[in-house]
C-alpha positions in Angstrom: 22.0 7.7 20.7 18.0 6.4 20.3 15.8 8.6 18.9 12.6 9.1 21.5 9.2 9.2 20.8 5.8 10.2 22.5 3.6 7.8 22.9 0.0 8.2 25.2 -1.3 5.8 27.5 -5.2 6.1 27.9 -7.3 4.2 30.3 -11.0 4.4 30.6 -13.6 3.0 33.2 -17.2 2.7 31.9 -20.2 1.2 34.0 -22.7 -1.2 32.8 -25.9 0.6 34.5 -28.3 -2.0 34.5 -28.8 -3.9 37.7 -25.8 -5.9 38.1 -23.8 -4.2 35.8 -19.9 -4.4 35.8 -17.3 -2.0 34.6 -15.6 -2.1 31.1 -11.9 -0.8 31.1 -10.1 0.0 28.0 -6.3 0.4 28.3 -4.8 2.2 24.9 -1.5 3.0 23.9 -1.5 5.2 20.5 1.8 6.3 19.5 2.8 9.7 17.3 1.7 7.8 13.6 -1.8 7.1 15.5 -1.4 3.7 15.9 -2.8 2.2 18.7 -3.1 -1.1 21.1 -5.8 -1.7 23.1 -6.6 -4.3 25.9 -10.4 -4.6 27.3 -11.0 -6.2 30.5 -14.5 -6.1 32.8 -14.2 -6.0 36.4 -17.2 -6.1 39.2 -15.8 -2.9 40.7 -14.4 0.5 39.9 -11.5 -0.7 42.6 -10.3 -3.9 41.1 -10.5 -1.7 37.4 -8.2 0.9 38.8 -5.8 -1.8 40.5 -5.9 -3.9 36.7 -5.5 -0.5 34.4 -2.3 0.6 36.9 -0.8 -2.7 36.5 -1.1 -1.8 32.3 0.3 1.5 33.5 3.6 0.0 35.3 3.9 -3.1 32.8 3.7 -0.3 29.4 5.2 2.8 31.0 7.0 2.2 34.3 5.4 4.8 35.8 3.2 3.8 39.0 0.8 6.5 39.1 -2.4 8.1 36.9 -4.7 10.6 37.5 -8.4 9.9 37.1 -11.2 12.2 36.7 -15.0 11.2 36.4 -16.5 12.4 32.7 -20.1 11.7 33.3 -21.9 10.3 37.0 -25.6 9.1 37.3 -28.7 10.6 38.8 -27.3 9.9 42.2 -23.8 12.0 41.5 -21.9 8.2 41.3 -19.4 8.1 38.8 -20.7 6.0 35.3 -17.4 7.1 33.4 -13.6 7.5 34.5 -10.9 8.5 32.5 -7.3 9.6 32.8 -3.9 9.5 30.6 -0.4 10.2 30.2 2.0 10.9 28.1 5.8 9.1 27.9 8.9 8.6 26.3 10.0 5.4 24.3 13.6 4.9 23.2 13.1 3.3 19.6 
């Protein structure tokens, strides 16, 4: 029988607040040692960063779903940081 372990799948969505400004979204896996993998990609909107990081999600954990929550929001109460991560099961 394979042993499991825990591994943690965190994604964050950061925004570039000057004019024109895209977001940066880190995708990390870190596993029990505290090893971890990371991919960076920048998108031009929140949207297409939350479609992109729950494609990482589904490719890396086969779940299909993550729960975001905003960390820190501008001035106008919009979101400038969104993060969200699980935890799963790997047979090794």
């Amino acid at each position: 029988m394979a042993k499991k372990v825990t591994r943690t799948f965190t994604a964050t969505l950061e925004k570039n607040t000057e004019k024109g400004g895209s977001w940066l979204c880190r995708v990390a896996v870190r596993d029990e040692n505290g090893d971890t993998t990371t991919k960076v990609s920048a998108w031009s909107n929140a949207s297409a960063g939350k479609r992109w990081v729950k494609a990482e999600l589904v490719a890396v954990t086969g779940r299909k779903s993550l729960k975001f929550s905003t960390v820190n929001a501008d001035a106008n109460e919009k979101p400038t940081l969104i993060a969200g991560s699980v935890d799963f099961k790997v047979a090794i």
